[in-house]
C-alpha positions in Angstrom: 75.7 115.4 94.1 77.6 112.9 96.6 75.1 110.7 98.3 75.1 111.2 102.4 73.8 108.3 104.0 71.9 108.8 107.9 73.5 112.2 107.7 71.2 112.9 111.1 74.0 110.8 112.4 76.1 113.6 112.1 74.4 115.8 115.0 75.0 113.2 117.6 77.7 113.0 120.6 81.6 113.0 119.5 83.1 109.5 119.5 86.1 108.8 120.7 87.6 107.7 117.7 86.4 108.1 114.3 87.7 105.5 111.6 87.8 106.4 107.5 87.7 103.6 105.0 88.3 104.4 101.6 87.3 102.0 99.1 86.8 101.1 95.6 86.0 97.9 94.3 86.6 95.7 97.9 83.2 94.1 98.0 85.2 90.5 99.1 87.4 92.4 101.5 85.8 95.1 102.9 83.7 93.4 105.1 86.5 92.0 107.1 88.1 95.2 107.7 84.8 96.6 109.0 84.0 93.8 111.3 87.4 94.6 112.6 86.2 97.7 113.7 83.4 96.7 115.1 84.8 93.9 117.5 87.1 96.5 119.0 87.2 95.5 122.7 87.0 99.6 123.2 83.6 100.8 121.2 83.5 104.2 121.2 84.2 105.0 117.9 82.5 105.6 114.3 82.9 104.2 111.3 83.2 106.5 108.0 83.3 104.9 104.7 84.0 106.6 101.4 83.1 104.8 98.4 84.8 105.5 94.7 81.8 105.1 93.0 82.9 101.1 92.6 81.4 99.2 89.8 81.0 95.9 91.8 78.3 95.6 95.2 80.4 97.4 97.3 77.3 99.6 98.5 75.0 96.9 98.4 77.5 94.9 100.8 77.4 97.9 103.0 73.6 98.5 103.1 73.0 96.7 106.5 75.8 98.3 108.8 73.3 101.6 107.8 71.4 100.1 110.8 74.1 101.0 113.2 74.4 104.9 114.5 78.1 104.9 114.5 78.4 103.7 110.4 78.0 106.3 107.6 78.1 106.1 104.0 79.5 108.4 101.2 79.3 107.7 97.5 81.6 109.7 95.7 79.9 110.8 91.8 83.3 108.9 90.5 86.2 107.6 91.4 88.7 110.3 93.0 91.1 107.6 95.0 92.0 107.5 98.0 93.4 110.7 98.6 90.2 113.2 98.5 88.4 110.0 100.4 90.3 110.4 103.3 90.0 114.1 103.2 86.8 114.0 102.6 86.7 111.8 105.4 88.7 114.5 107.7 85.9 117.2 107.0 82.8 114.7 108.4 85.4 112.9 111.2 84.2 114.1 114.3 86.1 111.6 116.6 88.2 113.3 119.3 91.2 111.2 117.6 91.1 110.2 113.7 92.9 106.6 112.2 92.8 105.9 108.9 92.3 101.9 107.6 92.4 100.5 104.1 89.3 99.1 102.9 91.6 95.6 102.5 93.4 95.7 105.9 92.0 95.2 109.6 92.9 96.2 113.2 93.1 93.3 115.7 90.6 93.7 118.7 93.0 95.5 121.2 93.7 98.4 118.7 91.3 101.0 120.1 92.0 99.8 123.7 95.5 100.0 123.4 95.2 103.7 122.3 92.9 104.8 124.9 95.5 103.2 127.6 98.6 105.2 125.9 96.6 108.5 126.0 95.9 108.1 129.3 99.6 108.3 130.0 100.8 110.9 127.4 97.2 113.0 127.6 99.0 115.5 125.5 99.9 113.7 122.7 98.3 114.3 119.1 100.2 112.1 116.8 101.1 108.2 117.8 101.0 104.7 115.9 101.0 101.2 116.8 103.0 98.5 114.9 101.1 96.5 112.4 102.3 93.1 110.5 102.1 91.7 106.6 99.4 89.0 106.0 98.6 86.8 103.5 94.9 85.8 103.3 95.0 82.6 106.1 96.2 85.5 108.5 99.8 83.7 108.3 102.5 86.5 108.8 104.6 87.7 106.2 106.3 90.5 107.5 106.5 92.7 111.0 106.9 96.4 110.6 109.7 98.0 112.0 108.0 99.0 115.1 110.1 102.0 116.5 110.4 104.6 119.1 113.6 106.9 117.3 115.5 109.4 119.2 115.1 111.9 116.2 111.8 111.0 114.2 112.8 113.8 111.5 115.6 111.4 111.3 113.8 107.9 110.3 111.0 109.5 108.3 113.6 110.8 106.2 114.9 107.4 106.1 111.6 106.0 105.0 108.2 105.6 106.0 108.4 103.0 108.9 104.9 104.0 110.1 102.2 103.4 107.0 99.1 104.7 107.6 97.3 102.1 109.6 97.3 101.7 113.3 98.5 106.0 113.2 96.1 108.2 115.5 95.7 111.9 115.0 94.3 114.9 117.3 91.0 116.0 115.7 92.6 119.7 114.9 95.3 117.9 113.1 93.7 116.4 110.5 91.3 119.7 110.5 94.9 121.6 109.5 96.6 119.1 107.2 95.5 118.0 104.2 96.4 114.6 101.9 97.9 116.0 98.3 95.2 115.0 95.8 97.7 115.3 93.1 96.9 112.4 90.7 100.5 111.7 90.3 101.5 110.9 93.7 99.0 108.4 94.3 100.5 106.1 95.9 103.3 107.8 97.9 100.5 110.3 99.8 100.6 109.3 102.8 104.5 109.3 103.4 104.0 112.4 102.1 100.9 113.7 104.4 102.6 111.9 107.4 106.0 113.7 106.7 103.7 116.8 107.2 101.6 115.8 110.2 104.8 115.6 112.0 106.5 118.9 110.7 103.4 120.2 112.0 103.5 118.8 115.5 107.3 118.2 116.0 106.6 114.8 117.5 105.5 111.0 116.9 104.2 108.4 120.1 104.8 105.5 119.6 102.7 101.9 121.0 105.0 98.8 121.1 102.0 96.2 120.1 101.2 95.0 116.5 97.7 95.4 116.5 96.9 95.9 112.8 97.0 93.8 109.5 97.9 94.8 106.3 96.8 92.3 103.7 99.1 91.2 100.9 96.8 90.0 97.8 97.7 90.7 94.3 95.3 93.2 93.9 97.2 95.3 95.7 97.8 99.2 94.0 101.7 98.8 94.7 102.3 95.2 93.3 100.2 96.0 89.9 101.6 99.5 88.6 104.0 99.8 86.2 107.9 101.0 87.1 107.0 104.3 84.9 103.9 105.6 87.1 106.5 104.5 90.6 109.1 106.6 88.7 107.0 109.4 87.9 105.7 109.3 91.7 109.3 109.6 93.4 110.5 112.6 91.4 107.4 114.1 92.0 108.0 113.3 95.6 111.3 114.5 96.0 110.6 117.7 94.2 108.0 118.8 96.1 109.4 117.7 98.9 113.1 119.3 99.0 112.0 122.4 98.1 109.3 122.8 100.6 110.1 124.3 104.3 110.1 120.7 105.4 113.8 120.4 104.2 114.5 124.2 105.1 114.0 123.4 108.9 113.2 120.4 110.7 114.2 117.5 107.8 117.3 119.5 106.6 120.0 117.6 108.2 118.0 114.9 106.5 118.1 115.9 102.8 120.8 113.2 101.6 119.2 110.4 103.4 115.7 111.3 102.1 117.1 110.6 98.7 119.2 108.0 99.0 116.3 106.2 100.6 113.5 107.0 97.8 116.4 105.7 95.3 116.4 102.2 97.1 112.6 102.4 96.6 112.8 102.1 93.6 115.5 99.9 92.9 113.4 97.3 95.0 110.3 98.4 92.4 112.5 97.7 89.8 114.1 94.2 91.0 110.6 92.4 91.8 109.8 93.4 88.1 112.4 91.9 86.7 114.3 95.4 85.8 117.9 94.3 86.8 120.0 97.3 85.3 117.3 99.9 86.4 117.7 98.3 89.7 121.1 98.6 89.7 121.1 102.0 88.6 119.0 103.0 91.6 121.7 101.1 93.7 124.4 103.3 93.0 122.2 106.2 93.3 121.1 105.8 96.7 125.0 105.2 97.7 126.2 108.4 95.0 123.4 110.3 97.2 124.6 109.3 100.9 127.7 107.5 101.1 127.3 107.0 105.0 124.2 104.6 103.6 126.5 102.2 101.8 127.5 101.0 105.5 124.1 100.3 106.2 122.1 96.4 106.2 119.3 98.1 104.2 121.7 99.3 101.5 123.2 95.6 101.4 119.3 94.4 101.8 118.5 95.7 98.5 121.6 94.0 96.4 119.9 90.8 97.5 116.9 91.6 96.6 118.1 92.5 93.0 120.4 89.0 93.2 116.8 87.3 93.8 115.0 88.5 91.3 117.6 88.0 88.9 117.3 84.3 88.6 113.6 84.0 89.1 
């Protein structure tokens, strides 16, 4: 049986927000995102953290935030990734609006606030993100997402997944309705695929214009150690389920080519930083064979670089 820790908890007022940590294995890192939380300028929240039955002192590390009402505890019997974590974490969420944060990244104090000031001027909106930046352990910055407000949001999701799934904020009966695919072989690529869903499912995406989350680049991170196979295996599972769902019948069907051409530049980038020239290149002229308009495009030209780079390193 999963142990339930202060499960009385559970019976007290609705937060505001409720946050859901997966984790496996993040003892040296977790601890940072939490504290995140917790120094939110705006406190009305809870804290949720699903453990993967880790083999390090993940849950020992955790054992004094058990003092605080708004933090609770799930051990999972083993370790079912992040995927059934976070819906797991859906059915206990009882937050008026649910975020998601990786057990290795960390909002920046203004996160919560920021939110609560943007639904006080769209009070109808159930599905809205922040921007969120790259970091490398000192906190330098690496990279800033593309932080976007798009005229047609069927449009860009198709064209990638500019949003991740940190600083994103959901309606409580959203997440009640959708579900993240637990299907082993998409780990990885689930929450493009639960977000391409969230919106099919509520025709619309708010956007903030602050970064106000960090993502954490470390090597222990699940997409710089897997193997070009298991990526491979993970897009064509991805685009089959995808283009043959009612997604691409209705609201992403003007979409389909750039959907494709875009998951084939994925992976010629997975390929390039491994070292994988011709598969790289192969991917190239894949995502140009499947949308020639995307040939014209700086990310199309982007990705030769990137397979120039790694060529000579």
């Amino acid at each position: 049986m999963t142990p339930y820790y202060k499960p009385e908890i559970r019976e007290s007022n609705m937060p505001f927000f409720t946050v859901i940590i997966p984790t496996y294995n993040r003892a040296d890192l977790i601890v940072h995102s939490i504290e995140s939380v917790i120094n939110q300028t705006f406190n009305d929240f809870e804290i949720i953290v699903i453990d993967n039955k880790s083999t390090d002192d993940t849950v020992s590390r955790l054992q004094p935030y058990l003092k605080y009402d708004f933090f609770s505890l799930v051990v999972q019997e083993r370790n079912y990734e992040r995927a059934r974590s976070r819906n797991k974490g859906f059915e206990l969420a009882r937050g008026k609006y649910v975020t998601l944060l990786d057990s290795d990244d960390i909002l920046y104090p203004n996160c919560f606030a920021d939110a609560v000031e943007y639904l006080n001027q769209n009070p109808d909106r159930k599905f809205f993100h922040c921007n969120y930046q790259i970091i490398d352990q000192t906190g330098r910055t690496l990279y800033k997402g593309s932080g976007k407000k798009p005229r047609n949001p069927f449009r860009e999701l198709a064209m990638g997944n500019y949003i991740s799934n940190i600083g994103l904020f959901m309606e409580q009966p959203v997440i009640k309705k959708i579900r993240v695919d637990e299907t082993p072989v998409l780990i990885g690529m689930e929450d493009y695929d639960f977000i391409l869903r969230v919106l099919y499912e509520v025709k619309s995406i708010g956007y903030i214009d602050k970064v106000n989350c960090g993502v954490l680049q470390h090597p222990g991170r699940t997409v710089m150690v897997q193997d070009l196979p298991i990526i491979e295996d993970r897009v064509r599972y991805f685009l089959k389920k995808n283009l043959s769902s009612e997604l691409f019948e209705h609201d992403f069907r003007s979409f389909r080519n750039s959907f494709v051409s875009s998951n084939m530049l994925y992976l010629c980038g997975a390929a390039a930083v491994r070292g994988l020239t011709f598969k790289a290149i192969g991917y190239w002229f894949n995502s140009g064979a499947a949308n020639v308009r995307d040939i014209f495009t700086i990310k199309y030209w982007r990705h030769f670089l990137v397979i120039i780079k790694n060529m000579f390193k």
